[in-house]
C-alpha positions as CSV (number, residue, x, y, z in Angstrom):
1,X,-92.0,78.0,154.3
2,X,-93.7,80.9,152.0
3,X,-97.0,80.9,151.2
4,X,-97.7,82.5,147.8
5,X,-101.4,81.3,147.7
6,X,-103.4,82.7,145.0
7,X,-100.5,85.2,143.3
8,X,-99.4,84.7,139.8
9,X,-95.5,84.1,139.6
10,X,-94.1,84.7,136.1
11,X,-90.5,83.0,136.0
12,X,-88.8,83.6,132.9
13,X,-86.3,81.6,131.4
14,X,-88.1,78.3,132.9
15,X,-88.3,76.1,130.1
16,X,-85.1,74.6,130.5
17,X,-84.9,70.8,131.8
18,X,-81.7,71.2,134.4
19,X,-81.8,75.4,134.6
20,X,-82.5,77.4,137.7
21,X,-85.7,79.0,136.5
22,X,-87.1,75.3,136.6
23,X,-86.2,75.3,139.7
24,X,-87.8,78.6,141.1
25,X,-91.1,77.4,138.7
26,X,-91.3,74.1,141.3
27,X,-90.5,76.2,144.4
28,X,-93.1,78.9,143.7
29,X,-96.0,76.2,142.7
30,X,-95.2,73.6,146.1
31,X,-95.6,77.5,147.7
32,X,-99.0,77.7,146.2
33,X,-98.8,80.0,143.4
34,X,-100.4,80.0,139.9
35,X,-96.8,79.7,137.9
36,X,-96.2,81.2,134.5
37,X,-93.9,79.2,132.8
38,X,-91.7,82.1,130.4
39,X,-89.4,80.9,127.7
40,X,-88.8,80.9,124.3
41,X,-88.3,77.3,124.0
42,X,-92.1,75.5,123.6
43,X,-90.9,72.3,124.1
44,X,-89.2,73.5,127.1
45,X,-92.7,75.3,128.6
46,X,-94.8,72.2,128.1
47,X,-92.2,70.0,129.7
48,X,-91.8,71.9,132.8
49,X,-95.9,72.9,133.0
50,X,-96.5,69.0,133.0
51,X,-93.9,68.2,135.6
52,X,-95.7,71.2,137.7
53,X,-98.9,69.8,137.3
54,X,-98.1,66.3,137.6
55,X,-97.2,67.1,141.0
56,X,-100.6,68.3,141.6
57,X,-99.5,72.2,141.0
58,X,-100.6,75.2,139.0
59,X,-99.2,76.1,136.0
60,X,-99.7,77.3,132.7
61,X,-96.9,77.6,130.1
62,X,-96.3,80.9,127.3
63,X,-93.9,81.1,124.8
64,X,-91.7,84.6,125.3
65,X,-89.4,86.5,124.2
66,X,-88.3,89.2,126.3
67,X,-86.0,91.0,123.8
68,X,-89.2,91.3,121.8
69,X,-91.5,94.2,122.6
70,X,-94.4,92.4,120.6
71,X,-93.7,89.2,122.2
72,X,-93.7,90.7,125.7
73,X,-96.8,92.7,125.2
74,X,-98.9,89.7,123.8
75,X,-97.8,87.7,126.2
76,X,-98.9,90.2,129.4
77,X,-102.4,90.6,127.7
78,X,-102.6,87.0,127.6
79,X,-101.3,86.1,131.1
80,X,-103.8,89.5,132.4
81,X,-106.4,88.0,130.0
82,X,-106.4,84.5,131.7
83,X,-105.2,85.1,135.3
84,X,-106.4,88.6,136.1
85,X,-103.3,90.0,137.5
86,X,-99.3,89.7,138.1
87,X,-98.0,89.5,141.6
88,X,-94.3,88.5,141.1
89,X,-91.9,88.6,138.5
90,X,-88.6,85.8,138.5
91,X,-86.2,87.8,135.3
92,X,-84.3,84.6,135.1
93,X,-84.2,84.4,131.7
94,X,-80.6,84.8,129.8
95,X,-77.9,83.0,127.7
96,X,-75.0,81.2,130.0
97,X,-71.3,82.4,128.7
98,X,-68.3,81.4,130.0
99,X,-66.6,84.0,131.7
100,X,-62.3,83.6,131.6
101,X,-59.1,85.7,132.0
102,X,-59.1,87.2,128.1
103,X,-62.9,88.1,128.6
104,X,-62.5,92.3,127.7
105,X,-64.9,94.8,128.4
106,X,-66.9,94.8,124.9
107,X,-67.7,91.6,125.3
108,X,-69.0,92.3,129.0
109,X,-71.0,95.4,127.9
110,X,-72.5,93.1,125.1
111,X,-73.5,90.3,127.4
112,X,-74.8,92.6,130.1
113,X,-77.2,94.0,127.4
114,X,-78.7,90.8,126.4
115,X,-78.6,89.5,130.0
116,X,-80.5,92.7,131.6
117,X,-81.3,95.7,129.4
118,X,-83.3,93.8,127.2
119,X,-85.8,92.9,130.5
120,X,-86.8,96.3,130.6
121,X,-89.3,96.3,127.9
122,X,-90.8,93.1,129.8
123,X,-90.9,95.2,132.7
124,X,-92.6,98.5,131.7
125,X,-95.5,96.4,130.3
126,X,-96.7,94.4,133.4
127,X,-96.0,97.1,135.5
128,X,-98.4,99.1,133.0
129,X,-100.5,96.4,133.3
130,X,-100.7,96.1,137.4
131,X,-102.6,100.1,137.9
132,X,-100.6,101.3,140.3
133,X,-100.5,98.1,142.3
134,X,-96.9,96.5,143.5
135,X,-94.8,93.9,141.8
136,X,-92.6,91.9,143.3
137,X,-89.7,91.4,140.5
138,X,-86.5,89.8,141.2
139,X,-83.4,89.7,138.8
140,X,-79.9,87.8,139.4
141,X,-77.0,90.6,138.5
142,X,-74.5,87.9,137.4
């Protein structure tokens, strides 16, 4: 259905064994891309890297963590180091919270923080990265 041939797809938050970001990781490598597998959990990466390749896919697995300036900016020299470029971002990663009637707007503002303020270090440095060229970056709002 999309051919993503030759691009670099970063996808955040895929180190999890039954999360989304998994799933957009498999979806993006069957499509043809070079997927960077983003997360903070190691074990996660390497498990989700080998399923990729195993299926006779590329990927390559980096631990991140995007509330980290330091971590973010390593890992963007190391991805531009290795791959050359970033074509498309996936901002998947985040921390599930249950959402219910007594959930007050502090607590909202706090988890909208952590969910999608703290991408925007990650985003300033690959888009400083790409010179001038476009990103594709997508982010769930939920």
């Amino acid at each position: 259905m999309f051919d993503f041939k030759d691009q670099v797809v970063i996808v955040t938050g895929s180190g999890s064994k039954r999360g989304i970001g998994r799933g957009i990781a498999n979806m993006f490598a069957e499509a043809g891309a070079q997927v960077i597998i983003a997360d903070m959990n190691e074990q996660g990466c390497k498990y989700t890297v080998a399923e990729i390749q195993a299926a006779g896919y590329k990927a390559d697995g980096f631990v991140l963590n995007i509330a980290d300036e330091d971590s973010v900016n390593a890992f963007v020299k190391n991805v531009k180091d290795k791959y050359g470029k970033i074509d498309v971002l996936v901002n998947n990663a985040g921390i599930t919270q249950r959402v219910t009637s007594r959930y007050d707007a502090c607590r909202y503002e706090a988890r909208f923080q952590r969910q999608h303020v703290r991408h925007f270090p990650y985003h300033q440095s690959c888009c400083r990265s790409h010179e001038g060229k476009k990103i594709w970056s997508y982010r769930q709002l939920v």
